[in-house]
DOTI-989761 format. One line per 2 residues: their letters; for each residue z, y, x of C-alpha. Coordinates in nm, 2 decimals. Layout:
! DOTI-989761
a	Z/Y/X; ...
***
This chain:
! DOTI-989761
xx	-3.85/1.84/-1.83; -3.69/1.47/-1.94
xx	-3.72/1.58/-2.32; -3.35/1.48/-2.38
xx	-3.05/1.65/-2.50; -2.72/1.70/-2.32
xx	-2.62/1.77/-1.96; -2.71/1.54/-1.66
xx	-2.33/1.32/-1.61; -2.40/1.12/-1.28
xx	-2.69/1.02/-1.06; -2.75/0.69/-0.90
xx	-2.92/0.46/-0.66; -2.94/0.07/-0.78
xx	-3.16/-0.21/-0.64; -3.41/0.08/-0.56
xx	-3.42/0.29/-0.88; -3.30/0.60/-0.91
xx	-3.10/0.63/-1.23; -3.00/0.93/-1.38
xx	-2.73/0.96/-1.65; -2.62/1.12/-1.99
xx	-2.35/1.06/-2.19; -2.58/0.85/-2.42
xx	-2.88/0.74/-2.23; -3.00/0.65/-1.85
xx	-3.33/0.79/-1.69; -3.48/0.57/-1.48
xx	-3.66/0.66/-1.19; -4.01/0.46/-1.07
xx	-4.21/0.50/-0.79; -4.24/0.57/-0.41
xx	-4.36/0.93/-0.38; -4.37/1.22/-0.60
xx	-4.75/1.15/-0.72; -4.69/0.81/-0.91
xx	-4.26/0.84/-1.02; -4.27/0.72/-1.36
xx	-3.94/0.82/-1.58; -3.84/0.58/-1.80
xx	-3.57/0.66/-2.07; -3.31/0.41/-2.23
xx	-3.03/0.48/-2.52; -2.71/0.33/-2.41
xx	-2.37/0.43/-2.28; -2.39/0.64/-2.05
xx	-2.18/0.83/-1.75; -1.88/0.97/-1.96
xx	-1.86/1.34/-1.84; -1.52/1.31/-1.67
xx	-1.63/0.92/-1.58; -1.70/0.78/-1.21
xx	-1.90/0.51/-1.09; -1.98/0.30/-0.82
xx	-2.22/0.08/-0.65; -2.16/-0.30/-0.52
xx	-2.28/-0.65/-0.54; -2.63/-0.51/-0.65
xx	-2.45/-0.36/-0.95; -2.37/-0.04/-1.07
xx	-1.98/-0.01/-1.24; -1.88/0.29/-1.43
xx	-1.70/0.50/-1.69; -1.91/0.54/-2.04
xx	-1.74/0.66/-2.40; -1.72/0.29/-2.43
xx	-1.52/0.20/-2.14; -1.60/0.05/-1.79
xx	-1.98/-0.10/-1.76; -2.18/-0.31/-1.51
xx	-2.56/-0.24/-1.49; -2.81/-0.44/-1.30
xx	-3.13/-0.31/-1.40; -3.17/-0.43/-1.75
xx	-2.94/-0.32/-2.00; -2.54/-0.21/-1.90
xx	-2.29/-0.45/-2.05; -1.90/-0.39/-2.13
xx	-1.65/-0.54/-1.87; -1.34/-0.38/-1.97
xx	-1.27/-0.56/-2.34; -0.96/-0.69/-2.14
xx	-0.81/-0.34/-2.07; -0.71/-0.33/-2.40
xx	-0.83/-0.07/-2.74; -0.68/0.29/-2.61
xx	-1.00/0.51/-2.45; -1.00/0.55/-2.07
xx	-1.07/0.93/-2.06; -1.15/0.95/-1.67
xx	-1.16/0.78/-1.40; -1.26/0.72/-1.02
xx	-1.40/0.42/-0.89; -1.43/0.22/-0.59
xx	-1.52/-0.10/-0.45; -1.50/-0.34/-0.12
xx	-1.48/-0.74/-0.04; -1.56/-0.81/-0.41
xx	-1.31/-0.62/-0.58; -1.38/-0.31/-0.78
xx	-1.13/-0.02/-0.82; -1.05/0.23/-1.08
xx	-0.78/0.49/-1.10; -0.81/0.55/-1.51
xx	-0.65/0.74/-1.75; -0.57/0.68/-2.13
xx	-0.58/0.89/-2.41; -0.21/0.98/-2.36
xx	-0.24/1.05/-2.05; -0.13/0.77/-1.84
xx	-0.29/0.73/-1.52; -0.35/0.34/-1.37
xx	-0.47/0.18/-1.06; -0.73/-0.12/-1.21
xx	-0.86/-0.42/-1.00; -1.10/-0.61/-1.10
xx	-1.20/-0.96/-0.93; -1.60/-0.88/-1.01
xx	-1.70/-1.25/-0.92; -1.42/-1.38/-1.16
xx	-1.43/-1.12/-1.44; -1.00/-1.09/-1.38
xx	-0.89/-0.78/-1.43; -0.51/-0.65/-1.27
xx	-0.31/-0.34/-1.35; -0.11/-0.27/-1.00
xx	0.03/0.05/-1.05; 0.06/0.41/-1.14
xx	-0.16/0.56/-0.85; -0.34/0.83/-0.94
xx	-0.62/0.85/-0.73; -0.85/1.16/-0.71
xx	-1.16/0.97/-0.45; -1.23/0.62/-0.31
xx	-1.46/0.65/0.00; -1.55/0.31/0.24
xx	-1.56/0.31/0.65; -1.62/0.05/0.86
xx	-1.57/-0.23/0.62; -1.27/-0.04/0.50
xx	-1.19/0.11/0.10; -0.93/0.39/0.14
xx	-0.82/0.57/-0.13; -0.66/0.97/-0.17
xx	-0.43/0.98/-0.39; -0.33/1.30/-0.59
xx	0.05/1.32/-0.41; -0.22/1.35/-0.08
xx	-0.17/1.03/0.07; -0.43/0.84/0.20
xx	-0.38/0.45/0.11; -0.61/0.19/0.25
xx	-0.70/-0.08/0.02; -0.61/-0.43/0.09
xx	-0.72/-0.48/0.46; -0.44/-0.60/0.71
xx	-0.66/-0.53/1.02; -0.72/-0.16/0.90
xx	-0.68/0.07/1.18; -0.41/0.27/0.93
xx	-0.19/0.02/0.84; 0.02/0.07/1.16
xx	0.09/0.43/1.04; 0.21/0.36/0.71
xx	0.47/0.10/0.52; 0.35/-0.17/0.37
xx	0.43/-0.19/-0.01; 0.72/-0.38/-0.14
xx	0.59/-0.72/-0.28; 0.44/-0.72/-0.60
xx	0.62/-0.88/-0.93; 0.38/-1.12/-1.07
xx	0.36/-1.41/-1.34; 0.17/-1.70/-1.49
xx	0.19/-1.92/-1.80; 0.05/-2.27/-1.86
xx	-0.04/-2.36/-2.23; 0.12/-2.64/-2.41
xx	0.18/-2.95/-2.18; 0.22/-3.24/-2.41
xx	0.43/-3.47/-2.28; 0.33/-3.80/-2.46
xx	0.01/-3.98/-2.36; -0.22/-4.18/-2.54
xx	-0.02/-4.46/-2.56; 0.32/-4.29/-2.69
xx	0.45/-4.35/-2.33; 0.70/-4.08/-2.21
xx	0.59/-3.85/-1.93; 0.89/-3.97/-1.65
xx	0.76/-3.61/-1.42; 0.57/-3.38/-1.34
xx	0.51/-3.21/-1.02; 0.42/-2.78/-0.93
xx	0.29/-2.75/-0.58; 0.26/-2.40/-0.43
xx	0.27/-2.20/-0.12; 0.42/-1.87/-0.07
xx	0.46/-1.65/0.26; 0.75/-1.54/0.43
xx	0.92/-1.32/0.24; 0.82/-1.43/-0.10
xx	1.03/-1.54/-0.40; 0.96/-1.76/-0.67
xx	1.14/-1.88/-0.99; 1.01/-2.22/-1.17
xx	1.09/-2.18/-1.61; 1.02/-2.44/-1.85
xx	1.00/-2.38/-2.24; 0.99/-2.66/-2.43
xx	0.80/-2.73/-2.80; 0.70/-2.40/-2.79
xx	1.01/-2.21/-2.87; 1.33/-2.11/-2.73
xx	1.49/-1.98/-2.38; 1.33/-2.05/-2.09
xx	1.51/-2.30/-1.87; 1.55/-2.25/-1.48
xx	1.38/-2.52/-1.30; 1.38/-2.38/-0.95
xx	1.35/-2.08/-0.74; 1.31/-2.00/-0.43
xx	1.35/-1.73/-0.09; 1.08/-1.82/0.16
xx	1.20/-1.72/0.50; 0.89/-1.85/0.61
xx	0.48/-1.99/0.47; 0.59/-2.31/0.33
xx	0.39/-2.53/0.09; 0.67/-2.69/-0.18
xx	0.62/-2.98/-0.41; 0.89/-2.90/-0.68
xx	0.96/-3.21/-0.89; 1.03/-3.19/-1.28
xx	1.18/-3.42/-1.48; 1.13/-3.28/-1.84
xx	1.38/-3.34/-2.15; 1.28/-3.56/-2.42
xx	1.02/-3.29/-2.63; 0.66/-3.32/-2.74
xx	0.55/-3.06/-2.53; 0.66/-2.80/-2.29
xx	0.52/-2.49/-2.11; 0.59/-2.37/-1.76
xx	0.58/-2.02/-1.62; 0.62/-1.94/-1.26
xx	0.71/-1.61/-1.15; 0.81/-1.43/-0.83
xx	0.73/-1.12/-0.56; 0.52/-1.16/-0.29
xx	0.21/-1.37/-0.16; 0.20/-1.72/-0.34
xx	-0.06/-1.99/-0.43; -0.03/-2.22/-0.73
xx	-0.23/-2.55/-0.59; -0.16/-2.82/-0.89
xx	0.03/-2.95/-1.15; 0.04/-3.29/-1.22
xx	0.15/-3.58/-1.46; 0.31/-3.88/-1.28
***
């Protein structure tokens, strides 16, 4: 009775409206009772018909032909340019404390667990998981995975964490741009200092590059046997400009660097 082609993909609630999807188009749903619902149609990406979506933050994230989208009521906008070219195919989503989920998979196949930061726009590949639902209790995301575990998302106080491992730390990276290592004056940077704090159990490895090219050089690492804040000192080599990249496993906060 809409007057548009194509079968119905998903159906949703967001910030009152009742949106209904196609591949290509949303229909939008006004009205309190059945005797003044207005249907409103729009062209746009739609629910992809293997795609999933989700509600949070007043926004509604999900799986078109074009990738993952937000909606808020006007028009839905692209938020996965980061994720790369290849074509997520399907996908599950899921959301809690300002993060959004997605267990994608690409055109070869390849299934991933996404996060995305939605207050920050940072998107983070953590792994492999494949999962087939996401459903929230309680304050709680928990996730069934296709192997048939059940993992809960990030919550230390979940009752189910003290019926399950914890996961092994995750390996994770960061890269400054070019430090230059002259000021204004032509005066010689004498040091720099990194401060950071990592949690017990946590490793991290301090690398400078310098000019832009070459090995990395070991600055520092270090095994925290427990939370620690460290000021690590750097006395770079006589080059116009350097980079640093600190690396590790585990929980770890990069505070500052700065020129002295």
């Amino acid at each position: 009775s809409v007057g548009s082609d194509g079968d119905f993909t998903g159906a949703a609630t967001c910030l009152g409206y009742v949106l209904l999807f196609k591949q290509n188009l949303v229909h939008k749903v006004y009205g309190t009772k059945p005797a003044n619902f207005q249907v409103t149609t729009v062209a746009c990406p739609g629910i992809d018909t293997a795609g999933g979506f989700v509600t949070a933050d007043t926004a509604l994230y999900y799986l078109s032909p074009r990738g993952v989208m937000r909606y808020d009521g006007s028009l839905p906008e692209g938020i996965g340019q980061k994720l790369g070219a290849s074509r997520l195919t399907a996908g599950t989503f899921g959301a809690a404390d300002g993060r959004l989920y997605c267990s994608v998979k690409n055109a070869a196949g390849e299934w991933s667990l996404l996060c995305c930061d939605t207050a920050r726009g940072l998107w983070h590949r953590e792994d492999a998981l494949h999962v087939l639902g996401f459903a929230c209790e309680g304050g709680s995301l928990y996730a069934l995975a296709a192997d048939g575990k059940l993992w809960a998302m990030g919550r230390e106080d979940d009752p189910y964490s003290g019926h399950a491992g914890r996961e092994a730390g995750i390996a994770w990276a960061g890269e400054t741009g070019e430090i230059g290592l002259y000021t204004a004056d032509r005066k010689f940077l004498s040091r720099l200092e990194v401060r950071f704090a990592a949690a017990a159990g946590a490793f991290v490895r301090l690398e400078a590059q310098y000019d832009g090219a070459g090995a990395w050089e070991l600055l520092g690492q270090w095994s925290m046997e427990q939370d620690k804040t460290v000021t690590a000192p750097i006395v770079p080599r006589r080059f116009a400009s350097m980079r640093l990249r600190i690396s590790g496993t585990g929980d770890a906060t990069v505070y500052s660097v700065s020129k002295l």
